[in-house]
N, C-alpha and C positions, 0 to 999 in steps of 0.2 A: 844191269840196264843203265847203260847212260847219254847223252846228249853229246854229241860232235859237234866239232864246226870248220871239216874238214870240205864239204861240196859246196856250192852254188846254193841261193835262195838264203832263209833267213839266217840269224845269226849263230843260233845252236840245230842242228839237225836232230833229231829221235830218230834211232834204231827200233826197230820195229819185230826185230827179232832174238829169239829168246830159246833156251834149251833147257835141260834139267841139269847137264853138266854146268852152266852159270846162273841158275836162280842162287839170287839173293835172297828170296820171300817166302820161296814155298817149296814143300819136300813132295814128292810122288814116290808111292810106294804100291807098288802089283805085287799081291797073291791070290793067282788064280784066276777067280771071277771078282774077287774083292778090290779096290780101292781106297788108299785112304790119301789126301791132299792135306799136307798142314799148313797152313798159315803162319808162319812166323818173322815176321816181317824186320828186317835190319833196319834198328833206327837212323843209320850212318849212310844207309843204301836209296836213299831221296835221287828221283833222276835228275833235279836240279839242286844247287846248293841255296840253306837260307833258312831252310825249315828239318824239324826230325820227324822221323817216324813212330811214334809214339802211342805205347798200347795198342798195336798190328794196326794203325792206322793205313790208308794208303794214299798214293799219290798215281800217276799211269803206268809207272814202270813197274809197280803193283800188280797192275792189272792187266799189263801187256802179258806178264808172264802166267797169269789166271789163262787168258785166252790161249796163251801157249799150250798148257795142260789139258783144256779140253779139245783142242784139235789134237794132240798127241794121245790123248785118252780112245779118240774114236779110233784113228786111225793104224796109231800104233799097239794100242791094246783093246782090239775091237769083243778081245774075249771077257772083259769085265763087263758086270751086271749091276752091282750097287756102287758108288763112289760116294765114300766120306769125307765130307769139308769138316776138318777142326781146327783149334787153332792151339798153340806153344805155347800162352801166355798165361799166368797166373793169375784166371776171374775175370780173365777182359779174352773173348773170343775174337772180337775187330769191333775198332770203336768209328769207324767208316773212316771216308773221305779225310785225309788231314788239313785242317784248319787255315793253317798256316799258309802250307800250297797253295791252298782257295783263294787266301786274302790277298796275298802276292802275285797272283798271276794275273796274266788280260782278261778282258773280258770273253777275248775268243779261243784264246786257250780254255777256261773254265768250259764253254760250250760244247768243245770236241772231246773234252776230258769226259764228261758225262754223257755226252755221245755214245764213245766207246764203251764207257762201260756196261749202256744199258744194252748196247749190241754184244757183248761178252754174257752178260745175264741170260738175253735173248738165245744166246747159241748155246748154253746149257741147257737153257727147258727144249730145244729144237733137239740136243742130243737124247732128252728123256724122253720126248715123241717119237722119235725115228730110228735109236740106234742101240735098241735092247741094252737101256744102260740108263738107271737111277741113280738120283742124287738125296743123299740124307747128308742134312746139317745138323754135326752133334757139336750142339753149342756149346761149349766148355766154360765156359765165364760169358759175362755180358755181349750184348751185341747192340749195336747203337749207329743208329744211320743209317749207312751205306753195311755196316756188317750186316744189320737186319735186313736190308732188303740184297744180299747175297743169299742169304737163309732161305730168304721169301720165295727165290728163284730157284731152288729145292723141291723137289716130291714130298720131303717127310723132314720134321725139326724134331729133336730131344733136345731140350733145354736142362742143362744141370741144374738141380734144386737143391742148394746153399744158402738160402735164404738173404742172399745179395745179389747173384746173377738174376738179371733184367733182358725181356728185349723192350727198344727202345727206337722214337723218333723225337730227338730234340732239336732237330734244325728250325721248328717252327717258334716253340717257346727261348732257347737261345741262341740261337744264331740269326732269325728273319727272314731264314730263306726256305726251301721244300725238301722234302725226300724224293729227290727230282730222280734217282736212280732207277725208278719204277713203283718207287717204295707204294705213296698215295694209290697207285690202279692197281697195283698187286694184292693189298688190303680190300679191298672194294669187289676184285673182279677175278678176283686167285683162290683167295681164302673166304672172300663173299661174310665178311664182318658185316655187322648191323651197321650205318651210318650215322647212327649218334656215339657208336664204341668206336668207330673208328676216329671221329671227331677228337674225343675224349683220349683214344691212344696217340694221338699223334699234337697235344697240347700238355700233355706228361712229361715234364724232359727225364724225372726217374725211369720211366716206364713201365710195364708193365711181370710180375715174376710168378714165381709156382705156378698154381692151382688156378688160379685166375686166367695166366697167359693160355689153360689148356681150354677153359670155360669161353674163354672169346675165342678160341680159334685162331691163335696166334700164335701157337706151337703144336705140337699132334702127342707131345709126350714131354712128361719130365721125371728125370730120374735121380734119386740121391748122391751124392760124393763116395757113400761107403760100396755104393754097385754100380759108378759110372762106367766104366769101362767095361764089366760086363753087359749092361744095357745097351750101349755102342756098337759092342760085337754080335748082342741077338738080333739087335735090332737093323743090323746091317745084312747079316744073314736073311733074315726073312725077307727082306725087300728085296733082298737077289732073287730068291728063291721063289719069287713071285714072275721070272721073266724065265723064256727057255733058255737051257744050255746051247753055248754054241762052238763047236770045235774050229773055229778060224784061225787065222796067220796073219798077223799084224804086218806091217811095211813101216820103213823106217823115211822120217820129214827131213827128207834133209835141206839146211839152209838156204832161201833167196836173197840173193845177191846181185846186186845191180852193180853197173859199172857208168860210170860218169865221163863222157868224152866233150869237153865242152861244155855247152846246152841240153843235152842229149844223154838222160839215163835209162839204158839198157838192160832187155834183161833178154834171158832166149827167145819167148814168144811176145812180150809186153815193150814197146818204147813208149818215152818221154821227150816229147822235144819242145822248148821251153821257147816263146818271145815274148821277155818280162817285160821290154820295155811297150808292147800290143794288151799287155796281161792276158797272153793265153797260150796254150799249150796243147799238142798235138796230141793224143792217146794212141797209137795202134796197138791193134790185139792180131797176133798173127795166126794162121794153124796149119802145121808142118805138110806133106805133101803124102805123107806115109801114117797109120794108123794101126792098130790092133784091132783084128775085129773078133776077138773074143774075148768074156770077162777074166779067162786066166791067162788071157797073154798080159791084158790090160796091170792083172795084177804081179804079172810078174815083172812087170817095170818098176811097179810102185813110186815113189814121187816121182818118176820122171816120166808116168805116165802124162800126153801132154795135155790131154782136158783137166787135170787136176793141178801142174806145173804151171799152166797158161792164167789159172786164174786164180792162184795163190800168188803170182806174181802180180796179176791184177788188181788182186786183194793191196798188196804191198804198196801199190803205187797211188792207190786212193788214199790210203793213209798219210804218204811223203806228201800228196796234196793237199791234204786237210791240214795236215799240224806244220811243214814243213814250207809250202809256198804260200801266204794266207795270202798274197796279195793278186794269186791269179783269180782271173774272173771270169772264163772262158775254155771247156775244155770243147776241142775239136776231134771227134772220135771217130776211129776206120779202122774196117775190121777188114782184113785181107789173108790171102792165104789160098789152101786148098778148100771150094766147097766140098767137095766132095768128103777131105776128111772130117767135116763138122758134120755131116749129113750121117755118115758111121758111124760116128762116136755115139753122137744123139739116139740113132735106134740103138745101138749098144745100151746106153745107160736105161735108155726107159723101156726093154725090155726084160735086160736081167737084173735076175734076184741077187747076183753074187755081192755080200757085206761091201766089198771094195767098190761095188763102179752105182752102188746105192751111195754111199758115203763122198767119192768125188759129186753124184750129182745134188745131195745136201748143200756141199759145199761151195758150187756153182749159185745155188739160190741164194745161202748168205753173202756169196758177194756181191751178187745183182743188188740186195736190197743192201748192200753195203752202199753203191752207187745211187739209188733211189734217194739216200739221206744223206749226202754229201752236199755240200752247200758250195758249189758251183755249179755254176751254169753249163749245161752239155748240147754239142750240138752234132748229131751224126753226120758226118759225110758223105756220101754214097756217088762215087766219081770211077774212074774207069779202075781196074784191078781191084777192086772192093767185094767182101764177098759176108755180105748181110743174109747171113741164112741158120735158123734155127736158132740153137742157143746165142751165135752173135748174130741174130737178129733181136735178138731180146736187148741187144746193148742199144739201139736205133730205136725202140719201142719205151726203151728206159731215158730216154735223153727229151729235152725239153724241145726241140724241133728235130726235121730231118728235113736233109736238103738232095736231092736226088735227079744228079743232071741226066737230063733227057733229052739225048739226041740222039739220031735214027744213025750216025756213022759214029756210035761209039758205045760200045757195049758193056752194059752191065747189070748184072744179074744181084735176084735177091733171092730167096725161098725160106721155106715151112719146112720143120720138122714137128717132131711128139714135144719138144721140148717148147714150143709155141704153145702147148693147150691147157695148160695146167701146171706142172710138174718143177716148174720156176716161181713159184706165186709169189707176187709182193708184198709189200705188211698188211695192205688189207687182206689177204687170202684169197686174191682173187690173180687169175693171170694177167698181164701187160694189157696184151687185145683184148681182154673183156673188160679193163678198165679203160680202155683208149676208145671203146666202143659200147659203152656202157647203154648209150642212149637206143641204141640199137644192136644187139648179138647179132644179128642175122650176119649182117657186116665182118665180126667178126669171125661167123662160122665159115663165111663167105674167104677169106684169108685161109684159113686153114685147110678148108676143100681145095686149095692150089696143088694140094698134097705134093709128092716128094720133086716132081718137075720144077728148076728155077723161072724165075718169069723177069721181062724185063723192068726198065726206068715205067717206062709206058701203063704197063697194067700195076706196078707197084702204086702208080700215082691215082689208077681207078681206085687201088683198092682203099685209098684211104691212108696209105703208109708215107706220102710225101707232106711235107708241109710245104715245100715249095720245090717245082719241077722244072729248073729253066734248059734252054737248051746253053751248046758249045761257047753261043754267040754272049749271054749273058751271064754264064756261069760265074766268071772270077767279080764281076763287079757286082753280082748279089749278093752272093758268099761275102766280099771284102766288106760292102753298108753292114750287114747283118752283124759281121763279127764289129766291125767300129760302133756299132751304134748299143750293140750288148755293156760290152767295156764300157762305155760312157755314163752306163745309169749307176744310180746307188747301190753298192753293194748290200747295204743292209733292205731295200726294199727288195731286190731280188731274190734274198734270202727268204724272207715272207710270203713273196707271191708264189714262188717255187713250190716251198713246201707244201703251201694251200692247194696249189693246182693238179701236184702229183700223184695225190692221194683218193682217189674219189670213188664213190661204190661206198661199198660196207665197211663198218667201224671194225677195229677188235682193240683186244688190249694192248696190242701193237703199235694202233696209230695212234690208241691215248696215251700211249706213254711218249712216241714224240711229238704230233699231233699239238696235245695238251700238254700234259704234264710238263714236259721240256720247254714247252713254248713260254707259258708261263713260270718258270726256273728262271728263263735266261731273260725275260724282263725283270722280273724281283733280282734277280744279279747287278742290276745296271741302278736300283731303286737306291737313295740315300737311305732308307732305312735300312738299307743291310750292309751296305758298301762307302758311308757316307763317313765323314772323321767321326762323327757320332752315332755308327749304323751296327746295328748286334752283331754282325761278320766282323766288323773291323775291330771292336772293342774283345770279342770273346778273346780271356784268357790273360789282358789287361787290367790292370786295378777300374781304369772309366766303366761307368753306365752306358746302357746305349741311351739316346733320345732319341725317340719315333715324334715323326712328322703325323698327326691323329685324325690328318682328311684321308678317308678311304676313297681310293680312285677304282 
C-alpha cells in the first residue's frame, strides 16, 4: 500500500485498494469454515516515509488492508464461520496506532485515520451480526491501544498467559490523548466493565494480564504458552460450531479502478467532476438500464453485479474525498439512470435470502453511513434526468439539503422502495425518513405509503422531501447562492454543525463512538498538552518530559 502523486488534488494520493496477493501486513488463510488473519506488520512497509512499523504497530495502509480482508472474508469466503485475528510477533500481538505517524501527520489526516478505522472495527462486529461469521482474537503477546480495541471489536478474546502479555490503554497515561478507536465505549458498552475498573484500566499504561484481565471482563479466556495453540484451535472450533453450516459459493472482488480525464474521475456507474477552484464537486451515481432479477443471476455476475459494483465504487470515491481532496467543501450529488432498475434490484435484495444479494445489501448500508460521516457538506440535486428512487433515494435523504426543481414543463420523478423503510439504517439504527421525520412518523409513513408508483417535484415537496422547490425560472440562481454561500463558511464550523444535526433520534455505541468519543479525540489532538513542543504525543519516545498546562477546560 502506498501513496501516489500521479492525479490531480493534493500532493500524495492514497490507493485505497488492496488484495491478498500484495498485503504487506496481514496473511489470510481459509480452511473450510475456519479463518485465521495474522498480523504481521512490515516495519519498512509505512504508507508514508518518516516513521517504522514497529511491534505490529500500524499506520492506514494497515488498516486499509484489515478492511480488505473483511470484505473479501464475507464475500469471497462467505462459507467461513469463526475468523482468527493473531498476530507474528514475539509477546507483542499489535501495540496500536504508530506514534510516530500520529505525531507527524495533520491534524486532518489524524481525524480520517481514526475515522476509518473505527468504521473497519464497525464492519467486523456488522459481519458478526449479519454474516454467519465470528471473530476470536487470540492474543498472542500484548495488545496495547488501538490492538486492544481491535480485540475489543471481536466476539471472544484468549489472551496468552506468560506472565508478561498485557492488554492495555496507554494513550491516556503516555501519550495525552484517548483510545479514540472505539476503545473508551467499547469497554463501557460491549463488555459493560464497572466504571471505576474501567477508569483504573484505562490510567495503567502496563495494563492489565492473567487472571485479573478475565475477572474484569477484559478478555473471556487465557491460556498458557505450553497449550497456546491448542486452546486457539478449540477455542476456534467451538465458536464456529456455535453458528449453522453453510454450503455457498464465494465470488471473486475484483479491483475498482477509476480513470482520471482531467477533472473528472470515472468509474462505470460512479463520476467525479471536480471545480477546485468553487471547492465542489459533482457526485453522480448511475444505474444501468438492464438488471437481474433473480438472486442467482444476481450472483452469478458477482462483482460486477451492479448494485454491488455501483457502490463499492461509491465507497471508493468517498474515501479519494476524505483523504485525497481535503479542500473540497461542497459535494453536489445526482443519481441518474434507469428507475426502474433501482426499483428491481431493491425488491431483489429485500426479498431474498440468498448469502449474495443479503451481503451486497450489507454493504450498501455501510456505505450509506460511510457518507453519513464524511465531513463534507452534501447537497442533492434533483433536476431533469435524475432518478432519486429507493436506495438512491437514500443518497438525497443522506445529504444535508435537497434541492428539487419544480416546474409543471419538466419532468421529474422520485420514488419509494423496501429499501426506504428500514433495511439501510444509519448509526443510530434507525432509517433516514424516521430520523428526517423524527418529530412526526406519520410523515414518514406517509412517504413510504407512495409505494412502488414514482411521484413528481410537486408531491415530493408535500411530502417533506424538498428543502427547497424552485421553479425553471429560478433554478440555476438558487442552486448558484446556495452553493457560493456553503463554500464561503468555515470549514471547521460546518464540520461541527453537520455532525450534530445528522445524527438525531436514538443513541447507540455507534454514535458514541463518533458522536463522542471522536469528537472529543480530535479536540485533545489539536490541545498543547498532547501536541504541543512539550505535549505527551510529541515528547513520547524522546529523552523530554511532557509539561501539561494544569487548568482543566
Amino acid at each position: 500500500m502506498t501513496a501516489t502523486a500521479t492525479e490531480p488534488g493534493c500532493a500524495e494520493r492514497i490507493s485505497f485498494q488492496a488484495s491478498p496477493e500484495t498485503y504487506r501486513h496481514w496473511t489470510l488463510a481459509v480452511d473450510g469454515d475456519l479463518a485465521t488473519l495474522t498480523m504481521d506488520v512490515d516495519p519498512g512497509g509505512g504508507l508514508k516515509e518518516g516513521y517504522e512499523l514497529k511491534l505490529n504497530s500500524y499506520d492506514l495502509g494497515v488498516d486499509i488492508e484489515l478492511a480488505d480482508c473483511i470484505s473479501r472474508l464475507r464475500f469471497e469466503h462467505p462459507q467461513v464461520r469463526c475468523v482468527t485475528i493473531t498476530g507474528n510477533s514475539d509477546r507483542v500481538f499489535c501495540a496500536g496506532a504508530n506514534i510516530v505517524m500520529l505525531r507527524t501527520s495533520q491534524h486532518g489526516f489524524k481525524v480520517n485515520f481514526c475515522k476509518f478505522t473505527n468504521e473497519t472495527r464497525l464492519y467486523l462486529e456488522d459481519a458478526s451480526e449479519n454474516s454467519n461469521m465470528r471473530f476470536l482474537a487470540a492474543l498472542n503477546g500484548t495488545a496495547s491501544g488501538g490492538g486492544y480495541e481491535l480485540a475489543i471489536a471481536c466476539d471472544k478474546i484468549l489472551l496468552i498467559d506468560d506472565r508478561n502479555s498485557a492488554v492495555s490503554y496507554p494513550e491516556v497515561p503516555l501519550l495525552g490523548v484517548l483510545p479514540g478507536t472505539g476503545g473508551l465505549t467499547r469497554i463501557t458498552d460491549k463488555r459493560q466493565l464497572r466504571r471505576d475498573l474501567c477508569d483504573v484500566f484505562a490510567c495503567v499504561a502496563e495494563g492489565i494480564k492473567g487472571k485479573r484481565a478475565v475477572e474484569w471482563n477484559l478478555v473471556d479466556r487465557i491460556a498458557p504458552l505450553s497449550k497456546w495453540e491448542e486452546e486457539v484451535a478449540s477455542m476456534a472450533r467451538k465458536t464456529a460450531d456455535e453458528l449453522p453450516l453453510r454450503d455457498v459459493q464465494g465470488i471473486t472482488l475484483d479491483p475498482i479502478v477509476g480513470v482520471w480525464d482531467g477533472d473528472e474521475l470515472r468509474y462505470k456507474f460512479v463520476t467525479l467532476k471536480f471545480d477546485r477552484a468553487a471547492r465542489t464537486v459533482q457526485l453522480e451515481l448511475r444505474a444501468p438500464e438492464e438488471c437481474p432479477t433473480s438472486a442467482a443471476a444476481a450472483h452469478g455476475q458477482g462483482s460486477n453485479f451492479w448494485a454491488l459494483r455501483a457502490f463499492r465504487e461509491l465507497d471508493e470515491a468517498l474515501l479519494e474525498l476524505r483523504f485525497n481532496e481535503p479542500e473540497i467543501a461542497l459535494v453536489l450529488v445526482r443519481a441518474t439512470g434507469s428507475a426502474s432498475t433501482v426499483q428491481t434490484t431493491d425488491a431483489l435484495l429485500a426479498d431474498s435470502d440468498h448469502w449474495f444479494t443479503r451481503e451486497t445489501l450489507h454493504l450498501q448500508k455501510r456505505v450509506l453511513k460511510r457518507l453519513d460521516l464524511t465531513a463534507k457538506s452534501f447537497y442533492a440535486v434533483v433536476d431533469r434526468g435524475t432518478a432519486f428512487v429507493g436506495s438512491f433515494l437514500e443518497l438525497l435523504l443522506a445529504c444535508d439539503r435537497s434541492y428539487i426543481l419544480n416546474d409543471p414543463d419538466i419532468e421529474v420523478r422520485l420514488g419509494v422502495t423496501a429499501a426506504n423503510g428500514g433495511s439501510l439504517p444509519m448509526s443510530n439504527g434507525i432509517s433516514r425518513l424516521a430520523t428526517r421525520f423524527l418529530a412526526d412518523p406519520e410523515l414518514a409513513a406517509a412517504v413510504l405509503d407512495e409505494g412502488p408508483q414514482l411521484f413528481d417535484a410537486e408531491r415530493a415537496d408535500e411530502l417533506g422531501l424538498a428543502t427547497y422547490a424552485p421553479d425553471e425560472i429560478d433554478w440555476e440562481d438558487e442552486l448558484r447562492i446556495a452553493i457560493e454561500e456553503r463554500a464561503a463558511f468555515s470549514p471547521d464550523a460546518l464540520t461541527g454543525m453537520e455532525a450534530n444535526l445528522r445524527f438525531a433520534g436514538p443513541e447507540t455505541m455507534e454514535t458514541k463512538i463518533f458522536g463522542r468519543l471522536s469528537a472529543w479525540q480530535n479536540w485533545i489532538f489539536q490541545r498543547p498538552n498532547a501536541v504541543g513542543e512539550r505535549g505527551a504525543l510529541t515528547c513520547y519516545g524522546t529523552p523530554q518530559s511532557p509539561e501539561f498546562s494544569r487548568l482543566r477546560t
